[in-house]
Every structure is written in C-alpha cells, then in structure tokens.
C-alpha positions, 0 to 999 in steps of 0.5 A, a space after each residue: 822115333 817109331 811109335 806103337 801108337 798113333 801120335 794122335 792117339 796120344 793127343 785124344 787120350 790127353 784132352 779128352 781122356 779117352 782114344 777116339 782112333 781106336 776101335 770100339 769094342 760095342 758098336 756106337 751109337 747113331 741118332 736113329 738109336 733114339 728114336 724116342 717111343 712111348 713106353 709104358 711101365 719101363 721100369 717092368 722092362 728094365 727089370 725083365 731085360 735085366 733078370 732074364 739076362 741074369 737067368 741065362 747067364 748066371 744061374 749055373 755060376 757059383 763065384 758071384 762079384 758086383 761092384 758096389 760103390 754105393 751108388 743107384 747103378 751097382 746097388 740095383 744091379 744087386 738088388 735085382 740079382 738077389 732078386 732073380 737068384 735068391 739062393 745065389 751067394 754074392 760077393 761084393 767089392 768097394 774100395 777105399 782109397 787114402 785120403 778120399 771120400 769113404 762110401 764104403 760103410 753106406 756100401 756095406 749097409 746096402 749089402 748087408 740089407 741084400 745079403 751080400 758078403 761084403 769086402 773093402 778094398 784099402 788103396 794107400 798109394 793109388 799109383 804103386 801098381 800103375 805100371 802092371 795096370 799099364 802092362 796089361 791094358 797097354 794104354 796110357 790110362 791113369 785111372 786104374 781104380 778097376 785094377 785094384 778091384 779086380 785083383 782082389 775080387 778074383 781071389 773071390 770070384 770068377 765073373 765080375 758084374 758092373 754097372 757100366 753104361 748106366 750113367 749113359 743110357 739113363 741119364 746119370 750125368 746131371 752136372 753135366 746137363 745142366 752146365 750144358 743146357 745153360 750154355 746153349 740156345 736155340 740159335 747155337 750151331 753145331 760147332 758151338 755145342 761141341 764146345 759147350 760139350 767139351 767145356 763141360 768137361 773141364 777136369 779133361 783138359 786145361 786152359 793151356 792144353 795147346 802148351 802142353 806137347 812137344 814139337 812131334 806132336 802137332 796139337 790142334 784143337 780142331 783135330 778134336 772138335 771134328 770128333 766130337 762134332 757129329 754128335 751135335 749135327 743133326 735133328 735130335 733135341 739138345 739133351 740127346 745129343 749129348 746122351 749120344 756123345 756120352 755114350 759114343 765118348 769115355 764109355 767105348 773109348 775108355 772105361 770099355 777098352 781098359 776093364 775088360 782086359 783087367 778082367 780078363 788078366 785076373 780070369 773074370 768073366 765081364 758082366 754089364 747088365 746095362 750093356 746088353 743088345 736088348 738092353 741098349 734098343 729099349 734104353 736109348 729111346 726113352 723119353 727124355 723125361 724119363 730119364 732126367 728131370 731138369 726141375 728137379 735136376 734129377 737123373 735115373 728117373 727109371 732106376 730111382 723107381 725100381 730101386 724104390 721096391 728093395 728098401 735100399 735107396 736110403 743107404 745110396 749116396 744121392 750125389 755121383 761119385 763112383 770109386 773115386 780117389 781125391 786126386 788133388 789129396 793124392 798129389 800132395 801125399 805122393 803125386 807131386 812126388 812121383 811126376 818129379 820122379 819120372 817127369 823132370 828128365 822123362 823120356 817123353 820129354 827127351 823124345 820132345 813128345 812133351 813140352 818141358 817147359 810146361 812141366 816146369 812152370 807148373 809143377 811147383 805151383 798150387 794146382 787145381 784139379 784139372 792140373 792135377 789130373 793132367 800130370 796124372 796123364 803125362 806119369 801114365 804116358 811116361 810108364 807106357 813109354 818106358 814100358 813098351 817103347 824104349 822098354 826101360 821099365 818092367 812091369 812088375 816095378 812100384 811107383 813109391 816115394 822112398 
C-alpha cells in the first residue's frame, strides 16, 4: 500500500478533526504571544486595526461578499465595513441547510439594518458535492459547508470576507471554557490538562476511537497527546493555555488549510480581517477578562462593545453556531444511507486502513452525534481514497440515494 498522505495524518484528521503534520499556512502561536498588557480602550484598537486594513485593501474593490451567519464575529466584520466604506455595495451569503437550525432570517435582518444584498444559500443533501469539495482541498474533510458558500458567492463576488479566528482570539468558545475550567485544579499536571482539553472536545472523537483503525494504522492515544501537550507545559494561567491550543488546533489545521483553497478554486480573494499581523499581536495578550466572563460565562467581551454602537446586536444569535447543518437530521435523511453505500465493502476497509468490524457494530444502532460525525469522517476518507489513491472516483460524481 503506498500512501499520498502520512498514515498519521489520517489518524490526527480522525480524532482531533484537524491534520496536525502538516504545515501550517499562518505562523503558530507561542506563550510569549500572550504576554498580557494593559490596554486601554481596546475596542477603539480593534476597530482602527480593522478599518485601516479595509481602507487599504478593499476600497478599490467593487464585488464586495461577507460571510454572515448571524453571529457577533460576520455581523461586526459587516458593521465596520459598511462603516469605513459606506458607499461600497456589499453582498452577503447565509446558508440553509435542510432539516437544521435556520439563522437565515435573523441574518437577513441584520443585513438589511447594514444595507446589504442579502442571499440565502438552500443545502438539501449536505454530502452531494463531497467529492468536488475532496478534489479541490485534497484532504479528507467532511465539513464542507464553506464550499457551498463560495460556489455561490462567487457568482456575486471576487473577494469573500470571513470572521475567521475571531472565536480564537477573543474568547468565543465559552462551552469549552467552562467545561474546561471545572475539570482542572490547581494541582493538575500538564498531561492532565491535555486531557481535560481533549475531552472538551468530545464531538471529535469517541469512547472506542482505538477500535476504530484498521491493522496498517497503528492507533496510539499518546501519539495525540504529545501534540497537544505543550500548549499546557508552561507558565500561562489555565485560560490562555487553551486559547494558545485553540488557535494552534482546527484553526491552522483545518478551517485555514481547507477554505482558502475553495476560495481560491471559485476565484475569490480571501479576506480575514481577524487574521491579520497586526491584529493578532494586539489580540493575543489582552487581558483575560477581556476577552471572557467566567460569571457570567460570556465571551467576546470587546466585540459585544463594539457591536453595541450599530444597533444590530438584537438581531444576533446570543448562543455559538456558525453555519451549522444538524448532523444527526442529516443521518437519518441520507447519512445512514450514504456510508452504507460506500463504507460496508469500502476500499479503506479492503486496505485494513479501517476496522470493519467497528462499521458494522455501529452502523445499525441509534447513534449519538459524536458516531454520527465519525462516520462523516470515515465517508470523507473514503471518497479521498477513491479519488487520489486507487483513482476510482471522479471528481465531479453526486453522493445521492436514488
């Protein structure tokens, strides 16, 4: 068997959701990026650093598309361009996905409060491109939600802004620092905090994960912890170890490595105003307290401020979502249908990548989520296999359940 991808590769994108051996394309971050600071007004900073980049780069642009999921992250990334740029027409992009939470109607009211041209993205069988969204990204990612976003909006647009790494840089993942926070004390070691971190993590992977590969993938839980472990060995307080795991985690290795590439297939200029230099060395030392509020367990305490001028913050969702599509709905609609398909007699079981045996304990039972997604994983493997290793899938072929 002669692999195009790193045996653990294939494991990391499996457990952790993202590919940790491979090169990130923004530099990672290190515990002297948060080096915390006082800082005053920091909401003035983050709108200057924000308006000044649109300014320079988006003024001579005339096919403006945003990313709006109705969340504070796209809404004030919006807010502030229509701010900077007034006269600039700007189109904005929510997707619908059947049988999921719908946030496009509260996305549309915010755009028509920001004098945007709205556009809803309708996403009936979630899976049916997976095997163009493969071709193009060449990783075996099955969250390919941005594909069907940048399809569409570049039919409308030439540069795409998203609000990518606002989550990690201020403080947006407050389900996860809870959970966190309560697990550990004062006497955890670093190891214990890797695993805490982890088990915060728990639609990544699965009680039985280490049953889940075949005989040429030899699974091995410390294999994953040693990748995780230096974000929790060293002097920064409990919180910003896990900001510096976040932002080192899917953020580089996932989201960063996949959208781009769509992006750039469909001819759109990738736009992340929260990803800048000069953002990311004001953002990272904050203060922890300005970023998240553990009594109130509330997060994006400088957005929510900003946001608060354009009379838009009654339209945003309060609880995290994202463009999300109910993978559980999903399942039971085509999902369940699909992995049968392509997974009883798969090829990535034939090359013993995957234990068969676990497919078919599973397969027929009442899942949860977390079962759910990791059969969304082994599909993607298996169209990634088809495609680029014994080449025995075209690109442009449907996932559908005739």
């Amino acid at each position: 068997m002669s692999l195009h991808i790193d045996p653990l590769s294939i494991i990391s994108i499996l457990t952790l959701r993202y590919d940790f051996t491979t090169k990130p394309p923004i530099r990672k971050l290190t515990p002297t990026d948060f080096s915390q600071n006082t800082i005053s007004n920091p909401e003035k900073n983050v709108e200057d650093i924000i308006s000044n980049f649109y300014m320079h780069n988006l003024e001579k642009k005339s096919q403006i598309g945003i990313s709006l999921s109705s969340g504070i992250d796209s809404t004030l990334l919006l807010a502030l361009l229509k701010k900077s740029l007034p006269d600039l027409h700007v189109d904005s992009f929510s997707i619908r996905f059947s049988n999921s939470l719908d946030e496009t109607k509260m996305a549309a009211k915010i755009a028509d409060a920001l004098d945007s041209t709205h556009h809803i993205i309708d996403v009936e069988n979630y899976f049916e491109d997976l095997p163009h969204a493969i071709s193009i990204t060449k990783l075996p990612f099955w969250d390919i939600h941005w594909y069907y976003l940048a399809k569409y909006a570049s039919t409308h647009s030439d540069v795409i802004i998203s609000g990518d790494g606002g989550d990690e840089l201020f403080g947006g993942y407050t389900f996860r620092y809870r959970s966190f926070l309560d697990s550990i004390n004062s006497e955890s070691t670093p190891r214990e905090k890797t695993i805490s971190y982890l088990n915060c993590h728990n639609r990544d992977w699965i009680k039985d994960q280490d049953q889940l590969f075949g005989d040429n993938l030899s699974f091995d839980w410390e294999d994953i912890y040693s990748v995780v472990d230096g974000y929790f060995d060293n002097s920064l307080d409990s919180l910003n170890q896990v900001f510096l795991a976040d932002f080192n985690g899917k953020l580089l290795y996932n989201w960063l490595q996949l959208n781009p590439k769509i992006n750039s297939f469909f001819n759109l200029q990738t736009i992340s105003p929260f990803l800048t230099t000069d953002m990311i060395n004001f953002a990272s030392p904050i203060p922890n307290d300005m970023k998240y509020d553990p009594n109130k367990k509330t997060g994006k305490l400088i957005l929510r401020n900003l946001l608060k001028q354009f009379d838009v913050e009654k339209f945003v969702i309060p609880k995290k979502q994202g463009f999300s599509v109910d993978t559980k709905n999903h399942w039971n609609d085509y999902g369940k249908k699909l992995c049968k398909n392509f997974l009883l007699d798969g090829e990535i079981i034939k090359e013993k990548l995957i234990n068969k045996n676990w497919i078919l304990a599973n397969i027929d039972k009442e899942l949860d989520v977390r079962y759910v997604n990791k059969f969304y994983g082994l599909l993607a493997l298996e169209i990634w296999y088809r495609l680029f290793i014994s080449k025995n899938m075209s690109s442009s072929e449907k996932l559908s359940i005739k």
